[in-house]
C-alpha positions in Angstrom: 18.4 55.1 98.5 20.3 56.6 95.5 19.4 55.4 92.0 21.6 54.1 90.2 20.7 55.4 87.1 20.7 58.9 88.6 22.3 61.2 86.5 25.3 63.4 87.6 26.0 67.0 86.5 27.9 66.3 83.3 24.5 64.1 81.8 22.0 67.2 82.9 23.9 69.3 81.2 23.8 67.5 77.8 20.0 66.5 78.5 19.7 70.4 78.6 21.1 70.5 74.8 18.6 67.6 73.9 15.4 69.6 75.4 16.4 72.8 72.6 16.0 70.7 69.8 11.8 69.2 69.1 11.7 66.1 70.4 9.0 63.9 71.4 8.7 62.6 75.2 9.4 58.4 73.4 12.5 57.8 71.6 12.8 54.4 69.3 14.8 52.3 69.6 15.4 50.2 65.7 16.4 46.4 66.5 17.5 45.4 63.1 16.1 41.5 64.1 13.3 39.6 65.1 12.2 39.8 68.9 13.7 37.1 71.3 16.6 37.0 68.9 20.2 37.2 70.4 20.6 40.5 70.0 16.6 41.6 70.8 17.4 39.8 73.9 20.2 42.7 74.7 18.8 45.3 73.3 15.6 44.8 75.9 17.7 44.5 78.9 19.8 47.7 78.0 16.6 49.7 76.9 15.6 49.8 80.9 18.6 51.5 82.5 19.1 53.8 79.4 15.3 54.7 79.1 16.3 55.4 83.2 19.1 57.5 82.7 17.3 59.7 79.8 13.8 59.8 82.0 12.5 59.4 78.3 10.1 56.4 77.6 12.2 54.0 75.2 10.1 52.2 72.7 12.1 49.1 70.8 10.7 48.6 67.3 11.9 45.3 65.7 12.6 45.6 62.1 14.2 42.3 60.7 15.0 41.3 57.4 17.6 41.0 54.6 20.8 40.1 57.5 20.1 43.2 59.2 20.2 45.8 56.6 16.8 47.0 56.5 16.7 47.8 60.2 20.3 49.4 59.8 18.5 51.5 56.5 16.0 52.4 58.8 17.8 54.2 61.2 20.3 55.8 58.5 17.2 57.0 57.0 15.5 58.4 60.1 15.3 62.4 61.1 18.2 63.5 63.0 15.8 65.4 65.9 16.8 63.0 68.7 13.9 60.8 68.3 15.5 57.4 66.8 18.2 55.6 67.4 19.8 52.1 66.4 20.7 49.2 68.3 22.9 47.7 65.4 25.2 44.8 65.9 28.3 44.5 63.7 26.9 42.4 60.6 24.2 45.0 59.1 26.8 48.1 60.1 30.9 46.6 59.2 30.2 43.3 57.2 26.6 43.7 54.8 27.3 46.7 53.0 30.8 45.0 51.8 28.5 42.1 50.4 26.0 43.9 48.9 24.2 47.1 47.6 22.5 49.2 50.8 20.7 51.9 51.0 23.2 53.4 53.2 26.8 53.3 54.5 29.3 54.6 57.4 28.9 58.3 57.2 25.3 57.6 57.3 25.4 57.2 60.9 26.1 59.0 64.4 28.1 57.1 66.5 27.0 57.1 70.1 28.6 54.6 71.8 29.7 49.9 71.9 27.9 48.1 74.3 29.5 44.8 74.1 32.2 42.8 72.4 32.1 39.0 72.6 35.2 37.0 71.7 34.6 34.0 69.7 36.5 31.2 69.7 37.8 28.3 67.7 35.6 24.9 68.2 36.7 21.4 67.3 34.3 18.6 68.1 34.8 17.2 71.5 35.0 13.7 69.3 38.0 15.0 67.3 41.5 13.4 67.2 43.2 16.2 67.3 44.1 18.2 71.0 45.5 21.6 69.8 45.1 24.2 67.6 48.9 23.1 66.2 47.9 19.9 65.1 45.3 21.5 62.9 47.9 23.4 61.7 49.9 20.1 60.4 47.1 18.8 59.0 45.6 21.9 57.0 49.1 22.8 55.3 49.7 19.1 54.1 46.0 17.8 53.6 42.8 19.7 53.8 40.7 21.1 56.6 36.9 21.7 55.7 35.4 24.7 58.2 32.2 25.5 58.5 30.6 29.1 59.2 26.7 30.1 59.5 26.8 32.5 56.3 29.1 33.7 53.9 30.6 37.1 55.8 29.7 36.3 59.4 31.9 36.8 61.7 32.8 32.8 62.2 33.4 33.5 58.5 35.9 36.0 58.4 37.7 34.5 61.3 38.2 31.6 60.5 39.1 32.6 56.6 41.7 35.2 58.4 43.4 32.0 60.4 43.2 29.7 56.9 45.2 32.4 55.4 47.7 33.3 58.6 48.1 29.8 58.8 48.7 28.8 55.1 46.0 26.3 55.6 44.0 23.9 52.7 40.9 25.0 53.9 37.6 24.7 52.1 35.0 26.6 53.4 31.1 25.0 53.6 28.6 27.6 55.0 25.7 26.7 56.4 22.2 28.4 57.5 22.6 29.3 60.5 24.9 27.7 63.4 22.6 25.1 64.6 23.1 23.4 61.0 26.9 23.9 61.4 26.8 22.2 64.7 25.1 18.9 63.3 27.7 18.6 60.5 30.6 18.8 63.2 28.8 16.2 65.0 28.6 13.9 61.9 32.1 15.1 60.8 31.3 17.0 57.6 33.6 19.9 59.0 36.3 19.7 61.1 36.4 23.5 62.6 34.0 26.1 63.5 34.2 29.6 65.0 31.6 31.2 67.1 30.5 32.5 71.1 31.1 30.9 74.3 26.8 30.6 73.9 27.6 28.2 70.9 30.5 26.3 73.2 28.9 25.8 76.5 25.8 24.6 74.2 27.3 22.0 72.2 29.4 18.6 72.4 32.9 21.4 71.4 36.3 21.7 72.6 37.8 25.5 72.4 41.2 25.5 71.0 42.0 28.8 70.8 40.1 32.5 71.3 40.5 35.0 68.9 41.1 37.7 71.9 44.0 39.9 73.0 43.9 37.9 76.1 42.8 35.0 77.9 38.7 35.4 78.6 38.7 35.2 82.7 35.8 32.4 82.5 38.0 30.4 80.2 41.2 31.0 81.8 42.5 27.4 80.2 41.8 28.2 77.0 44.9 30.2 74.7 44.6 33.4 72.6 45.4 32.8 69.2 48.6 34.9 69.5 49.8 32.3 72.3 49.2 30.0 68.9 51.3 32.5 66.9 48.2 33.7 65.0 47.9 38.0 66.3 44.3 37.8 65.5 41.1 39.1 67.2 37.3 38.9 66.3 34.3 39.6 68.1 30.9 40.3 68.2 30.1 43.9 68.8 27.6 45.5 69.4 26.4 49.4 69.6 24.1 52.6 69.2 23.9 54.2 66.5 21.9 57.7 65.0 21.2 59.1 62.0 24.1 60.7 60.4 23.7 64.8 61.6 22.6 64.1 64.8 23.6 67.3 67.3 26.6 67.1 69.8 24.3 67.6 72.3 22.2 64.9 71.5 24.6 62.7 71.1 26.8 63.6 74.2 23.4 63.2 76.3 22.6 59.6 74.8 26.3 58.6 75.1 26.1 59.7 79.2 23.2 57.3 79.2 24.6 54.7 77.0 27.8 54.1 79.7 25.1 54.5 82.7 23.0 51.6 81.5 26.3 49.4 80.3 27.5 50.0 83.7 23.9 48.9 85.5 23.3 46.0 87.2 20.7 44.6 85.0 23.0 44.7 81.9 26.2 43.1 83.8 23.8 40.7 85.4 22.6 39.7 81.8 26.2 39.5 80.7 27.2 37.1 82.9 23.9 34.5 81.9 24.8 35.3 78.4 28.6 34.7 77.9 28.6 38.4 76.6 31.5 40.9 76.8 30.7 44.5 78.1 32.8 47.4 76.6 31.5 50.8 76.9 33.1 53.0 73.7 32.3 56.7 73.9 31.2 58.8 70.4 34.7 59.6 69.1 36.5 55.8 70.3 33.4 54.2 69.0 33.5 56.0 65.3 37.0 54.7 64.7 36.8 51.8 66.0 33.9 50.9 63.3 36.0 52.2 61.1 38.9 50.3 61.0 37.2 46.9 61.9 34.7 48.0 58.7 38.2 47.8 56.7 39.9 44.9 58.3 36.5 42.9 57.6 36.5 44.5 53.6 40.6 43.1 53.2 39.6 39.9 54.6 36.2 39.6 52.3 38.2 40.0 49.1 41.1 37.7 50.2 38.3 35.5 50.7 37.0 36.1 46.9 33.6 37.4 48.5 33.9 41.0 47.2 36.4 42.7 44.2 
C-alpha cells in the first residue's frame, strides 16, 4: 500500500541538497512552551508525518518561559546546519518582541512554512442582554464596555483593541492571567466581551457574535464575519516553522516539502478537526511575508493601544 508520507521527486531532490551540508541523523524540534500545552499538543502530532516525510528522527525539546521568547531565542540562536528548527506560534515571533527587549527579531529566522491559522471569535456570555454584535455597538459609543483579554498583547488583546477603535467604542480593557480567569469574570459579569478560539467557545457558557475571519468558519456557518458587521477585520492564531536565519535553500526547500506533506496527513487533519484548529499550509516565500505584515499590523495596533511608543 503507498505511504502517504512517501516523498515524490521534487522532495528527493531537495533531501539531496540537505545530505551535502553536516547534519546529524535527529533534527530538534524547539517548542517554545510547556509539554501538553496547546501548542505542544500540535507540535507532537505534526512531528510524526514530517519526521515521516524527512526519514530523519524528529526530537521535540520543550523550552518554555518568558511568553515564548526564550524558546523563539533558542532557535534564532541555533547553527544554521539543518539540525534545529522551531515550532513557533505567533506570540513569541509577531507580538513579544513589540513588547519587549529579545534577544532576537524577524531577520533572525528562516521561514519554512504556517501550519495552521485559527479564527477567533467574539464571545458574549450566553447570560447577556444583548443578541448582536450591533447592540454592543450602541452601548460602547454612548456608555462603556469593559473587555477582557488573557494578557496584555495576545491575540484576544489586539483584537478586540482593533474593533474598540473601528467601532469608536468606550472600552476599558481588564486583562487577566490567562483565559480561564477571563471566563469566570464573564460569568460574574466583570467584563462584558471577550475574544478567543472556537476551543474557548465550545468550552464555556458563550455566545459567538461575530468571527474575526474573511469568511464564515464552515462549522459555524450561523455565526457572521465581522465585515458582515461592517468591521473588515481578521485575527487568528498561527502557527509555523521556523530556522535559524542563514539556513540553505536546500534545506529549507527539503523541510518545506515535508512541512506541506505532514499538514496535508491524516493524523494532522484528524487532530484539527478534535481541536477546532484551522489548517493552512504557507510555503517559504508566502510564509515570510505573511509574518511580516501581520508583525506590522500587530506593532500599529500595540501603540494605538498605548502598549508600545
Amino acid at each position: 500500500m503507498t505511504n502517504r508520507f512517501k516523498l515524490g521527486g521534487q522532495v528527493m531532490l531537495a533531501l539531496i541538497g540537505l545530505a551535502g551540508a553536516t547534519q546529524a541523523q535527529t533534527l530538534e524540534m524547539v517548542v517554545p512552551f510547556s509539554a501538553g500545552g496547546g501548542t505542544d499538543t500540535v507540535a507532537r502530532v505534526f512531528e510524526q508525518p514530517f519526521a515521516a516525510a524527512l526519514e530523519r528522527t524528529v526530537v521535540i525539546r520543550n523550552n518554555a518561559g518568558a511568553s515564548g521568547t526564550i524558546g523563539a531565542a533558542a532557535v534564532a540562536a541555533a547553527d544554521a546546519d539543518g539540525n534545529t528548527v522551531g515550532y513557533l506560534p505567533i506570540g513569541p515571533v509577531a507580538i513579544q518582541p513589540s513588547l519587549r527587549e529579545t534577544s532576537y527579531g524577524l531577520d533572525d529566522f528562516s521561514y519554512i512554512c504556517q501550519t495552521t491559522s485559527t479564527p477567533v471569535f467574539l464571545l458574549q456570555s450566553a447570560k447577556a442582554d444583548k443578541e448582536t454584535l450591533g447592540d454592543w455597538v450602541d452601548q460602547g459609543t454612548s456608555d462603556r464596555v469593559v473587555y477582557g483579554s488573557s494578557g496584555p498583547g495576545t491575540i484576544p488583546h489586539l483584537a478586540m483593541a482593533a474593533f474598540a477603535s473601528a467601532a469608536g467604542l468606550k472600552a476599558v480593557h481588564l486583562p487577566f492571567d490567562g483565559t480561564g480567569m477571563a471566563m469566570n469574570a464573564m460569568a460574574g459579569g466583570e467584563i462584558d466581551l471577550f475574544v478567543d478560539t472556537a476551543t474557548v467557545l465550545e468550552a464555556n457558557d458563550v455566545k459567538a457574535l461575530a468571527v474575526f475571519a474573511a469568511e464564515r468558519v464552515d462549522a459555524y456557518p450561523d455565526i457572521p464575519t465581522m465585515a458582515e458587521a461592517g468591521f473588515d477585520l481578521e485575527f487568528s492564531v498561527w502557527q509555523g516553522l521556523f530556522g535559524p536565519a542563514g539556513l540553505s535553500d536546500e534545506a529549507k526547500d527539503g523541510f518545506a516539502q515535508a512541512c506541506k506533506a505532514a499538514v496535508e496527513s491524516e493524523a494532522f487533519a484528524d487532530l484539527a478537526a478534535k481541536t477546532n484548529t484551522g489548517i493552512r499550509y504557507q510555503g517559504p516565500e508566502q510564509f515570510e511575508a505573511f509574518v511580516r505584515k501581520n508583525t506590522q499590523m500587530n506593532v500599529e495596533i500595540l501603540k494605538e493601544a498605548g502598549l508600545v511608543k
